[in-house]
C-alpha positions as CSV (number, residue, x, y, z in Angstrom):
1,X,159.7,123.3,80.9
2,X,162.9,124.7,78.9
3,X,163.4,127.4,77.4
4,X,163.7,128.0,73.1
5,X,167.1,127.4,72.6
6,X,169.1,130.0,69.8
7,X,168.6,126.6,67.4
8,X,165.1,126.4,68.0
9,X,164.1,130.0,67.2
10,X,166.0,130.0,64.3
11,X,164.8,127.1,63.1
12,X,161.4,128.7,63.6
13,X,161.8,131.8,62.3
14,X,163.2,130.3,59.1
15,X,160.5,128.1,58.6
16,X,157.6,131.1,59.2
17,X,159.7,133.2,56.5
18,X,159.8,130.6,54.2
19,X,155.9,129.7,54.9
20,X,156.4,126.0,55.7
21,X,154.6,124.2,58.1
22,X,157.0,122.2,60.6
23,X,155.0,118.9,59.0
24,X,156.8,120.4,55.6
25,X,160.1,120.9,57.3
26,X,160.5,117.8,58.8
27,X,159.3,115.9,55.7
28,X,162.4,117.4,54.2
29,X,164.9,116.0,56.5
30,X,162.8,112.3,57.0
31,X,161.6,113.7,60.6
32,X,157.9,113.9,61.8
33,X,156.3,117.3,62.9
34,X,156.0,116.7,66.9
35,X,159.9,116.0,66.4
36,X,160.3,119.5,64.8
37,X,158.4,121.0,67.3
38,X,159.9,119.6,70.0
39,X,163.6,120.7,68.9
40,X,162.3,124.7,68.2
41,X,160.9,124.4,72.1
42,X,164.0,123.5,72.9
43,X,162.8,119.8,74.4
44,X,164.5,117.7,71.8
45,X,167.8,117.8,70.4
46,X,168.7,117.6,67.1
47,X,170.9,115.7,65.8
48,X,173.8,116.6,63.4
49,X,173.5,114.7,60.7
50,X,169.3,116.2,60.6
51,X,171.3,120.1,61.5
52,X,173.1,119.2,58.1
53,X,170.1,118.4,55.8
54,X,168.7,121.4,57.3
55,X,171.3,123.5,57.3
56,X,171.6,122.6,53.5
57,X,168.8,123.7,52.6
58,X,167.6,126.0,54.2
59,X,170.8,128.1,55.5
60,X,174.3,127.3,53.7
61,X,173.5,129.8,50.6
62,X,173.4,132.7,52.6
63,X,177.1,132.9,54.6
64,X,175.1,135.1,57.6
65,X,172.3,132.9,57.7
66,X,174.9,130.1,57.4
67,X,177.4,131.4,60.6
68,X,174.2,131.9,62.6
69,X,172.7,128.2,62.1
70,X,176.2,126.7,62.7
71,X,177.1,129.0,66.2
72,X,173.5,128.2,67.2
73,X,174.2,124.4,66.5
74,X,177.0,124.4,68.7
75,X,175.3,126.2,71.1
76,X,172.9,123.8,72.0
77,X,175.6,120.9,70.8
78,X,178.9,121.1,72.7
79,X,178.3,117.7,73.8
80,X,177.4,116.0,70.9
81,X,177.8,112.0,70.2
82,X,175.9,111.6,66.9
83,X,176.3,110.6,63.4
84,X,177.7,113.8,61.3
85,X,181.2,114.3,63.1
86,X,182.1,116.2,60.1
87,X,179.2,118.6,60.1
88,X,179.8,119.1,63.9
89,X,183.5,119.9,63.2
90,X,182.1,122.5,60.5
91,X,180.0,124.2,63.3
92,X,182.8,124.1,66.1
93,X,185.0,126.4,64.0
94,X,182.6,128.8,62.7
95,X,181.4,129.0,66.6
96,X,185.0,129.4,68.0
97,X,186.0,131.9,65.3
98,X,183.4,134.2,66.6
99,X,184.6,134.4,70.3
């Protein structure tokens, strides 16, 4: 089994602060709840162009909330070959700005 990765908890605790169910989440971003699921356990990718939608609404208005979504993202995403190269170029900096 893997572990949570840092994307998956946040996602997580976002989602229990904001009182959403994962089915409500993902219905926001035009993904299913097992999908959802699977990416806070840390069994699933996600993949950028979903991180965007996500990160729009749920993170980009607050810059700390923001910065830790992004470095998470690129945490789990240093190999990443999905649609949203800008996005993904977004999150590289922020993450390489904070070593």
């Amino acid at each position: 089994m893997r572990q949570r990765t840092e994307l998956g908890k946040l996602l997580a605790k976002r989602r229990v602060d904001l009182g959403m169910t994962q089915r409500e989440m993902a219905a926001e971003i035009g993904a299913s709840a097992p999908f959802l699921s699977a990416v806070e356990y840390g069994w699933k990718k996600m993949p950028a162009n979903k991180a965007e939608m996500l990160h729009d609404l749920y993170f980009a208005h607050c810059p700390k909330l923001s910065e830790a979504f992004l470095r998470a993202f690129c945490m789990d995403y240093m190999d990443v070959d999905t649609p949203g190269v800008e996005f993904v170029s977004k999150a590289l900096a922020v993450y390489w700005r904070q070593l």
